[in-house]
C-alpha positions in Angstrom: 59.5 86.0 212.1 59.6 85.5 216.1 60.0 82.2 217.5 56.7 80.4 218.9 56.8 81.0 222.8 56.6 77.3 223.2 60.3 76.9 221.8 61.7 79.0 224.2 60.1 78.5 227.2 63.2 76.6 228.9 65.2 80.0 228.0 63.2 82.5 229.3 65.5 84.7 231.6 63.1 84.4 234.7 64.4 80.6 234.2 67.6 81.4 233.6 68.6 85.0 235.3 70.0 83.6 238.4 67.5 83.6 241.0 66.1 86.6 243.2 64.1 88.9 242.3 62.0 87.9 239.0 62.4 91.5 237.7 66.2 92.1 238.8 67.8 93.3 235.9 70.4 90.1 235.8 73.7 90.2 233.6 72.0 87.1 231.9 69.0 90.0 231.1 71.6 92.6 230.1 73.7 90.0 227.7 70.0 89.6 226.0 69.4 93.2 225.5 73.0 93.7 223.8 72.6 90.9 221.9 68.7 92.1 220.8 69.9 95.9 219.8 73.1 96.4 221.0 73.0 98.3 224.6 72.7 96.5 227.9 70.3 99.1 229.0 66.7 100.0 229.2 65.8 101.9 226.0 65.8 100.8 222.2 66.4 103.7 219.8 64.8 103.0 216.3 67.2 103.1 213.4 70.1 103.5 215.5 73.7 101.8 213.9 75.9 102.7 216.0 79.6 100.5 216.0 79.8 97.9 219.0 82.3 98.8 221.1 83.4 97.0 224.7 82.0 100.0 226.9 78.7 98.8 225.8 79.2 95.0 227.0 79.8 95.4 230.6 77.3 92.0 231.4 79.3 90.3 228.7 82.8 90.7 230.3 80.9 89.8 233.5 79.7 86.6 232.5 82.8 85.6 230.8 84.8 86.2 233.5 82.6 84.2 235.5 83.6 81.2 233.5 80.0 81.5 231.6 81.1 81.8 228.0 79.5 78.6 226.7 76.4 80.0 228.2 77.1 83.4 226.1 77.8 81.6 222.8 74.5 79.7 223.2 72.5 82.5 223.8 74.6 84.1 220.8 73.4 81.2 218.8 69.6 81.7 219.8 69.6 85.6 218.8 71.3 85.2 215.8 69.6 81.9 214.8 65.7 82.5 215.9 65.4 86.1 214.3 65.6 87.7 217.7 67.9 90.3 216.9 67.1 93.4 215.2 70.8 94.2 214.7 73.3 91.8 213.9 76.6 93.2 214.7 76.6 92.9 218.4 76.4 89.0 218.1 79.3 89.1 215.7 81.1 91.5 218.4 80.3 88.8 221.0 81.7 86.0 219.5 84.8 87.5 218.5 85.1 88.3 222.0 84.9 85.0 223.2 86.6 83.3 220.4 89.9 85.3 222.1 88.7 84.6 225.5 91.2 83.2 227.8 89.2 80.3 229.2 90.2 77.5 226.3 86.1 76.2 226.4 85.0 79.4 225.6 87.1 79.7 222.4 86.3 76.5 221.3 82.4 77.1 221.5 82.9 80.1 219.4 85.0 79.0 216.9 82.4 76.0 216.5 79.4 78.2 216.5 81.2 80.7 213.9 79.6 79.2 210.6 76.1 79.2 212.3 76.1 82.4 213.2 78.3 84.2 210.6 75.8 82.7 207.4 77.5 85.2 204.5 80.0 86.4 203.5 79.5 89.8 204.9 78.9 88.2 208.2 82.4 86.6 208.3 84.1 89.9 207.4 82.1 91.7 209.9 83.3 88.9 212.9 87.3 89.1 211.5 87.3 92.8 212.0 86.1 93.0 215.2 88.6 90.3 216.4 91.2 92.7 215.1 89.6 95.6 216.8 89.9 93.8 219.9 93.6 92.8 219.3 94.3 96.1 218.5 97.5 97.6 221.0 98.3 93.6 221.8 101.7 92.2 220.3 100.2 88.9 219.3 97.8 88.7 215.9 94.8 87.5 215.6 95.4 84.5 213.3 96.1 81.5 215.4 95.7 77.9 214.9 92.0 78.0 216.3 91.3 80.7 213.5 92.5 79.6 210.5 90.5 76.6 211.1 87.4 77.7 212.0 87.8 80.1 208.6 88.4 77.0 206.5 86.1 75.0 207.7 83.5 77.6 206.8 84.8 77.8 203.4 85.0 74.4 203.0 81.8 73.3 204.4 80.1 75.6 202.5 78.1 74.1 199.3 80.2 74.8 196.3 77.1 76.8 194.0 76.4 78.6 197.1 79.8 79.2 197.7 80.8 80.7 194.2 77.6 82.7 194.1 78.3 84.5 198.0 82.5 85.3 196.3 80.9 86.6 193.7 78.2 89.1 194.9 80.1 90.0 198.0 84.3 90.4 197.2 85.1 92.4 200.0 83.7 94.4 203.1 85.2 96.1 206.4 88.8 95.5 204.5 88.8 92.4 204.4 88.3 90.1 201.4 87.9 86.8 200.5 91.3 86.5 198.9 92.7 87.6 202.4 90.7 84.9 204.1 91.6 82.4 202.4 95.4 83.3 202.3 95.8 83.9 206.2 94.0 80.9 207.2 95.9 79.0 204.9 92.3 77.0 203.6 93.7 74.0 202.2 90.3 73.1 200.2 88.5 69.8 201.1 87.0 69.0 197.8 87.8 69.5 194.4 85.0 72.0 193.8 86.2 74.1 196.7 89.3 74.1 195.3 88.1 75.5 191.9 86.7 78.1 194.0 89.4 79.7 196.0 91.8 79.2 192.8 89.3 81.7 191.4 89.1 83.9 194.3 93.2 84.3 195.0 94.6 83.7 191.4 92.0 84.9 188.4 90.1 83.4 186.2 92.9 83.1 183.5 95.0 81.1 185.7 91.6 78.9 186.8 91.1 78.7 183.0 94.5 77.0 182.0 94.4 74.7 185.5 90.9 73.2 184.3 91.3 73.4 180.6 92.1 69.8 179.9 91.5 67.9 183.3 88.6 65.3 183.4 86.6 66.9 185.6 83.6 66.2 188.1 79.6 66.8 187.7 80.3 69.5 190.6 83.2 71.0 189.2 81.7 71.7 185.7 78.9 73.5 187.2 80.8 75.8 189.0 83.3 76.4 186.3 80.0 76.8 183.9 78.6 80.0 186.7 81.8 81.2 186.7 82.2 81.5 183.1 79.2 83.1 183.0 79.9 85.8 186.0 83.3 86.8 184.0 81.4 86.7 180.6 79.0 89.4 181.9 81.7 91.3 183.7 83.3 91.8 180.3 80.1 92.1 178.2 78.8 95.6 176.8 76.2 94.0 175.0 73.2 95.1 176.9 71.1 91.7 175.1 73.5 89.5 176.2 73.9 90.8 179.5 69.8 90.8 180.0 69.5 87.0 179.0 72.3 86.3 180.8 71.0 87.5 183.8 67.4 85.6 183.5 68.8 82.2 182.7 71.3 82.4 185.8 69.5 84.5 187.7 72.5 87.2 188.0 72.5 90.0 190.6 73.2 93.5 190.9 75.6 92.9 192.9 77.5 90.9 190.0 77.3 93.3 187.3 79.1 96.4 186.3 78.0 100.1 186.9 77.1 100.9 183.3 75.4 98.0 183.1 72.9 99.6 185.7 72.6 102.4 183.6 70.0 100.5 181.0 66.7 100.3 181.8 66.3 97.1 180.5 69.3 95.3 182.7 66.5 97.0 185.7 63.8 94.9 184.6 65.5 91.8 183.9 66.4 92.3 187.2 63.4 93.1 189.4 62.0 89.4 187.8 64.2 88.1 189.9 64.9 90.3 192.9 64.2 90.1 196.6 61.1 91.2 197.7 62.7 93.3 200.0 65.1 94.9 197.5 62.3 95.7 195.7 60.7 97.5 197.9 63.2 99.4 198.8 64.4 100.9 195.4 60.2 101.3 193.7 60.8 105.3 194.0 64.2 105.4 192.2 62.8 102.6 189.6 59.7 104.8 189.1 62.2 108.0 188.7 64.3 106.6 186.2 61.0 104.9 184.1 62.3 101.4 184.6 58.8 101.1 185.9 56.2 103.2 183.8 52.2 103.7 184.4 50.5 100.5 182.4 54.0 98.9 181.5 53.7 95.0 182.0 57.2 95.4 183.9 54.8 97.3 186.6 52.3 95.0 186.0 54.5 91.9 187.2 55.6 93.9 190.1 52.5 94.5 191.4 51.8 90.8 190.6 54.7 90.2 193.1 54.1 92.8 195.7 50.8 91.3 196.6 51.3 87.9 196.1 50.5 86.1 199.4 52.9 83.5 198.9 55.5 85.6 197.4 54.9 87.8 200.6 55.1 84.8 203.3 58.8 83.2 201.3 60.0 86.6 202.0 58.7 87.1 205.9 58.1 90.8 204.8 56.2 92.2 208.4 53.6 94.6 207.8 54.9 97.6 209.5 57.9 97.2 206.6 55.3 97.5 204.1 53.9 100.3 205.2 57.7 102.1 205.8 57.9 101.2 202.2 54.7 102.2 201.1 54.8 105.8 203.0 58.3 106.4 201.3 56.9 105.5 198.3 53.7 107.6 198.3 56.3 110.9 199.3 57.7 110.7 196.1 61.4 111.9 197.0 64.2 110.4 198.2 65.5 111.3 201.4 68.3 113.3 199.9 66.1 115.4 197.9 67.6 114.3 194.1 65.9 111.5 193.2 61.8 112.3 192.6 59.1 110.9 191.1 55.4 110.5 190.4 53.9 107.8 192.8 52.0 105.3 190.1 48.5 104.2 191.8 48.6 100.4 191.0 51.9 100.3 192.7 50.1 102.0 195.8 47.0 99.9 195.7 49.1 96.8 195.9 51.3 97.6 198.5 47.6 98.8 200.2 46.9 94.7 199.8 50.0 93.7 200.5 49.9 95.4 203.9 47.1 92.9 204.5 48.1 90.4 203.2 51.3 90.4 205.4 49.7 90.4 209.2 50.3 86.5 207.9 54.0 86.6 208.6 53.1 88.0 211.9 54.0 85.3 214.8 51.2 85.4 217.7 53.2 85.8 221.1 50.1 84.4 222.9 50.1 87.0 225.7 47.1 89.6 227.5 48.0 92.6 225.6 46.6 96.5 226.4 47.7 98.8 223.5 47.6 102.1 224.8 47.4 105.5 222.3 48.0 109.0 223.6 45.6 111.2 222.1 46.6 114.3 224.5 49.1 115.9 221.9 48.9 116.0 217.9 48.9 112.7 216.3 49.9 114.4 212.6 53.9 114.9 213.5 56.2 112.4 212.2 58.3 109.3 213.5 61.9 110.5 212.8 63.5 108.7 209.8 60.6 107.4 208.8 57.4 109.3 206.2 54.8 107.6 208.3 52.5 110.5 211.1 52.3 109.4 214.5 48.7 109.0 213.7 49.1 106.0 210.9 51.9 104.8 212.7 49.6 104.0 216.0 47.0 102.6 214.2 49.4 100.3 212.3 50.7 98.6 215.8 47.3 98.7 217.7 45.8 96.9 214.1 49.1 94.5 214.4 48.1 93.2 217.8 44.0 93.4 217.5 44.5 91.2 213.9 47.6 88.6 215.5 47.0 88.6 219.2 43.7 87.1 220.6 43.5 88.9 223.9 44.1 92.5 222.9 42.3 95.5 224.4 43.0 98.7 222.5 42.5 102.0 224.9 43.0 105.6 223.9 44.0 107.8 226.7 43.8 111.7 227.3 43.0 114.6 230.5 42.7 111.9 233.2 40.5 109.7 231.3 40.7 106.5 229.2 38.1 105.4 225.8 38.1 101.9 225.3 38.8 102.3 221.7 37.4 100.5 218.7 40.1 99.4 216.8 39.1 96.4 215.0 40.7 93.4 213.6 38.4 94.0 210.5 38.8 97.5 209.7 41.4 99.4 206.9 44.4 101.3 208.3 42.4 104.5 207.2 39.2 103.8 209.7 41.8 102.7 212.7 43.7 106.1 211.8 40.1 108.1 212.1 39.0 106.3 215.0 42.4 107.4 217.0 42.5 110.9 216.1 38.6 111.9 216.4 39.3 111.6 220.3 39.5 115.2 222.4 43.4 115.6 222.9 44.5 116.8 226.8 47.4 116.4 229.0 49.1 113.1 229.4 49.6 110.7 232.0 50.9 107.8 230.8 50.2 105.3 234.1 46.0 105.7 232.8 46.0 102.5 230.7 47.2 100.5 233.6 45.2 101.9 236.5 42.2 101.1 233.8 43.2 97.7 234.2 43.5 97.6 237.3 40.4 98.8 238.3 38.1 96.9 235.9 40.0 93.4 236.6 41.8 93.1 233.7 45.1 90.7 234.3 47.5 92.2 231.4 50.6 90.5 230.5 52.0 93.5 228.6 51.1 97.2 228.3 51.8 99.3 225.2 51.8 103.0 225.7 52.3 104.8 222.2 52.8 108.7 222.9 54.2 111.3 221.1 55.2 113.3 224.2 58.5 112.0 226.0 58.1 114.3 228.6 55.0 112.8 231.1 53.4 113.9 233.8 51.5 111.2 236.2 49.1 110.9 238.8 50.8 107.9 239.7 54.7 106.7 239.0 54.0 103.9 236.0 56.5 101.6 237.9 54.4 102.4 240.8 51.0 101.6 238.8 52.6 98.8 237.3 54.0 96.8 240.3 50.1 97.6 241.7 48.8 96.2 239.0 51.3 92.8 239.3 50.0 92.5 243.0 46.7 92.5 242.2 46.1 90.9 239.5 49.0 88.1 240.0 50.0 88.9 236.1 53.8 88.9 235.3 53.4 92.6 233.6 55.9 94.4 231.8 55.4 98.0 230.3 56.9 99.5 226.6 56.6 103.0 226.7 57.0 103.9 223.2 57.8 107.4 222.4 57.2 108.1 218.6 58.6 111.3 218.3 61.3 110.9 220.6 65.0 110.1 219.9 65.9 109.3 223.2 64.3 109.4 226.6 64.0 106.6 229.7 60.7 106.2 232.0 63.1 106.4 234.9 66.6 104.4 236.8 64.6 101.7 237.2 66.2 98.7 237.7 63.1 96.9 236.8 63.4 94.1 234.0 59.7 94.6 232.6 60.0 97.9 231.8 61.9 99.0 228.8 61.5 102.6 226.9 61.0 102.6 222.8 62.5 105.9 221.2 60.9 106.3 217.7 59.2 103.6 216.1 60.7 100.6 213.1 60.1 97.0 212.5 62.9 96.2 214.9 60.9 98.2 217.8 58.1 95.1 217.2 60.8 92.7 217.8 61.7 94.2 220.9 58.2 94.0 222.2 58.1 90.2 220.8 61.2 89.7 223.1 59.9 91.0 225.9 57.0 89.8 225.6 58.4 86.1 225.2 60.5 86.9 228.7 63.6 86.9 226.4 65.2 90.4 227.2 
């Protein structure tokens, strides 16, 4: 979930972004965007994981050499911290970077942020290889004093259950491993259940066996030797019983056990009792496929139980626009590879139809004067790239996400020079909001209608929202044009999303305006964007 916009309101960048022009594009504005979805410029591409590299942090080399770096790890701490970032890497790439900055301040604001913002395992792997990239063609190594401390400390400050469970569901990742952590930084553990722990991780259980065997040991201690026992007992167990109960009194994860051990249907259910929502979700086809989850079964039963439990739902944050990705997959019955099929079971569609609902709870009101804005001139039945979901469902999903979470919402459908006040509802079912879009007479489209609309009728609109499936526009008017109009008339600070569903990669124009920024394709991390800009944070 986004952060309340009265958190952040001594961060926004018109605040912060260095005087001038409100809607220069500032490196402050640029950092933001990298750190959001990793490119400093105007357009988010959906789905797109590319590797951070340093072409795309221009802003970021800026502002360091500047002498700004403390500045940059704060605002590295914010993304990575508030849930403003849809990807996480380029926060990992930024601190690297200024943990080997050259400014001594810099260095040491990184290395202190590192266990804030690198929170797992995978995280911490992720941040040692791109300081390695970075040092790569330099004579000196990357394992200085400052290093090796800051990797011990997170080791060390870590709590020791925690700790054993993260070693033992994530060993190893980008090359590195935790036994390579902990024997470059030289981790000299500050507590005896530490200690256990990275004797386990660099020498084996046997050896941790013998060292512990006959020492009078702490409360602490005999916990973490007791999981342990129980993470190599399973490792080494072909007992499918054994391994199943196991698993439900220590709440063991896939991640933990061995590949055969997958291959009984039984080791699936015991572990879906206990499995994030999220994971769930995103393995119900291949579950179905393989009958770990069978029409009737009580093991479907008590995922169903799961999938539409409102509290289960809110611990997990699941958005609603992941549901539906989830649900649309679902309901396709094949994998995107084309192996894996499978009969879509009805009560697993009917409560991911609830939990859909149910969701719009996790949903964080921004507060703003929205205008949602559908393009009815072309077919809405094509497809979003990556995703099973028409342009048609996907629209109504994000025009129902603001009418049901944002108070001042006016949804407007748009086609051959003319614009329908729409009636989209915060009451009505995905399948009435998907009728209600498509029934409209399609035309050409000119995607500066929805603002001219509210200019004209005296409408003061924060944010616009133009969903289209047609990157390429034609206008009676420029939409910078229409929107800097609409600014001066209605004294609203308005920013524009053009959102291209079907597109994978277009821009309005070289604008160098910071309230417009283009959406190629549509995910859950395109709704973050919009949150961001909408809360003056990109």
């Amino acid at each position: 979930m986004e952060p309340s916009g009265s958190t952040t309101s001594n961060h926004t960048l018109n605040s912060t972004g260095g005087g001038g022009c409100p809607w220069e594009v500032s490196d402050k504005a640029r950092l933001c965007r990298f750190l959001c979805y990793g490119s400093e410029g105007d357009v988010y591409t959906a789905r797109e994981e590319g590797r951070v590299s340093i072409e795309n942090a221009g802003a970021l080399l800026a502002m360091l050499q500047e002498g700004r770096g403390v500045e940059v790890v704060e605002e590295i701490k914010r993304f990575s911290q508030d849930g403003r970032a849809v990807r996480p890497g380029p926060s990992f790439f930024a601190l690297a970077l200024c943990s080997q900055h050259s400014e001594l301040k810099t260095r040491q604001a990184a290395f202190k942020a590192l266990k804030e913002v690198c929170r797992d395992p995978a995280h911490l792997f992720s941040f040692i290889q791109y300081k390695k990239e970075l040092k790569e063609g330099m004579k000196c190594g990357i394992w200085g004093r400052a290093l090796r401390k800051a990797v011990s400390d997170w080791y060390n400050e870590q709590d020791a259950m925690i700790l054993a469970a993260a070693v033992t569901k994530c060993k190893q990742r980008e090359g590195w491993s935790h036994q390579d952590l902990l024997r470059l930084s030289h981790t000299k553990p500050a507590k005896d259940a530490i200690a256990l722990i990275s004797k386990y991780v660099t020498k084996g259980w046997k050896e941790v066996q013998v060292a512990y065997a006959d020492k009078e040991n702490s409360e602490e201690v005999v916990k973490v030797l007791s999981y342990l026992e129980v993470v190599e007992k399973v490792k080494h167990s072909c007992d499918e019983t054994e391994v199943i109960n196991l698993i439900e009194e220590h709440k063991l994860e896939r991640e933990q056990l061995l590949t055969d051990h997958l291959k009984s249907k039984q080791v699936w259910r015991a572990l879906l009792k206990e499995m994030p929502l999220h994971s769930v979700l995103r393995i119900l086809g291949k579950m179905t496929s393989n009958k770990v989850l069978e029409p009737g079964s009580s093991e479907t039963q008590a995922v169903c139980d799961r999938i539409q439990s409102e509290t289960v739902l809110k611990k997990a944050k699941i958005h609603p626009f992941s549901i539906l990705l989830a649900s649309e997959n679902y309901k396709r019955g094949q994998g995107y590879q084309g192996k894996t099929k499978w009969e879509p079971d009805g009560s697993i569609l009917k409560a991911m139809d609830s939990a859909f609902y149910k969701s719009f709870v996790n949903v964080e009101p921004v507060g703003k004067r929205f205008v949602v804005a559908v393009d009815v001139s072309t077919s809405l039945s094509s497809v979003v790239p990556g995703t099973s979901i028409s342009t048609a469902v996907a629209a109504a999903a994000i025009t129902m996400i603001f009418a049901r979470t944002e108070a001042d919402t006016h949804v407007l459908a748009y086609s051959e020079g003319a614009v329908v006040p729409c009636s989209v509802s915060a009451d009505m079912t995905l399948a009435e909001a998907t009728v209600e879009l498509v029934k409209i007479p399609s035309g050409s489209t000119d995607c500066s209608l929805p603002i001219t609309w509210a200019t004209e009728n005296g409408k003061s609109v924060d944010v616009f929202i133009i969903l289209t499936n047609n990157p390429l526009w034609t206008f009676a008017a420029s939409p910078l044009e229409s929107l800097k109009k609409h600014r001066q008339t209605s004294g609203a600070t308005s920013k524009l999303l053009m959102c291209g569903l079907t597109s994978i990669g277009h821009a309005m124009a070289d604008a160098e305006d910071r309230g417009l920024l283009s959406v190629c394709g549509f995910d859950v991390g395109a709704l973050s964007v919009i949150s961001n800009v909408a809360r003056d944070l990109i």
